[in-house]
N, C-alpha and C positions, 0 to 999 in steps of 0.2 A: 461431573464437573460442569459448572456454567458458564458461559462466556460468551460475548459481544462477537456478533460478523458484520462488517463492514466489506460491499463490492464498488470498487474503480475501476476508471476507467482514464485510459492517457494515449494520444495520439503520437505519433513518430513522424521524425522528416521521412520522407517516401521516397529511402533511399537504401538499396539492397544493399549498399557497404558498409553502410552506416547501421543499418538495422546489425548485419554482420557482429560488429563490433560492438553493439549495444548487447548484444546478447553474449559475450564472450567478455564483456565486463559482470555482467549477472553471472555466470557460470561457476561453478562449485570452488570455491578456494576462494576468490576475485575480488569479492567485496570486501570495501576496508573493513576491520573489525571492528572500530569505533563506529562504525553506523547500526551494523547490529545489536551492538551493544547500548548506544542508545537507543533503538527501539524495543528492545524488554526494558530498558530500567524508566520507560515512560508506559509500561503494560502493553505492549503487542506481544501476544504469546506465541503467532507463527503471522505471516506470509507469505503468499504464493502469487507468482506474476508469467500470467498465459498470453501467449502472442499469435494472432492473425494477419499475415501481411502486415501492416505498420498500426495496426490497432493491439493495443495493450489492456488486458483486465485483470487487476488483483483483485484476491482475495486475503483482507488483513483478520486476524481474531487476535480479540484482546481481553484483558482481564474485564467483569464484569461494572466496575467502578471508571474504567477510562470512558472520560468525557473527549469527544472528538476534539472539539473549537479551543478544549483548551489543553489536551493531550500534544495535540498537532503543535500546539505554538512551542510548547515545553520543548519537543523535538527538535526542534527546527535553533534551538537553544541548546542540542549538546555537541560536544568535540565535533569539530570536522563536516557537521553535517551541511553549513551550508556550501561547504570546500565542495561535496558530495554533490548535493544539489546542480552547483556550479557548472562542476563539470558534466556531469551526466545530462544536462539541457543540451549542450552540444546536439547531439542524439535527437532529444526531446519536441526542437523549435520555440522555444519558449526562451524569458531573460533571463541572463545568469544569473540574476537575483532572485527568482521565483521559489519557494518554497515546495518542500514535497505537497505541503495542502495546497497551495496556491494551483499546480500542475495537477494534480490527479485530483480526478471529480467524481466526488458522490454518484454514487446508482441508485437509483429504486427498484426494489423488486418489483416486480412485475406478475411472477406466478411460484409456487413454491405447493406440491403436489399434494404434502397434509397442510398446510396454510390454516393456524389457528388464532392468527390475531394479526391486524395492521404494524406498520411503524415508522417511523419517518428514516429517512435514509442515519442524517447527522445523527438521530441516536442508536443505531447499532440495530441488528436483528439480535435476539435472545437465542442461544443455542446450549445445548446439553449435551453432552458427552457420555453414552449412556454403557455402562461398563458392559462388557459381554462374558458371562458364564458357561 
């Protein structure tokens, strides 16, 4: 199976209670389900968000036809998300109006150990999911 990686990156107030509490709002059960739900019904097919002191890196994978610029916007356009948003900026330092695109910013890769081809951040790295027999 083929599909788009996309890595961000999102900074945190620098604040051990707050980081606390940001990460026990992400914690298994916690998230509204109208946020999940819209990010499969706009092609994110997983999510992952790793934390260093108050530095934040996701890893999003999506179907191989989501366009970031305007996947992103459609998001930011279903139930609750910018409820979501809203509040989780708390946490973040950022305006309670800012958008998940607006707050977490594009990576480039940098090195990638068989690296067979360039690609700009906004359109996705190509990955395949290669069955194991």
């Amino acid at each position: 199976m083929k599909f788009k990686r996309y890595c961000k990156t999102l900074t945190l107030k620098n604040d051990p209670e707050l980081i606390r509490d940001y990460k026990k709002v992400h914690s298994k059960g916690s998230i509204w389900p109208e946020i999940t739900k819209g990010m499969k019904d706009v092609g994110i097919l997983d999510m992952e968000i790793y934390i260093f002191g108050n530095h934040l890196f996701m890893i999003m994978d999506t179907v191989i036809e989501f366009d970031h610029n305007r996947d992103m916007k459609l998001l930011a356009s279903k139930p609750r998300q910018s409820e979501w948003e809203s509040y989780v900026s708390t946490f973040q330092g950022v305006s309670k109006n800012a958008t998940a695109e607006e707050k977490w910013q594009l990576m480039d890769r940098m090195f990638e150990m068989n690296q067979k081809e360039d690609y700009k951040a906004e359109d996705g790295q190509l990955e395949e999911i290669k069955s194991q027999k």
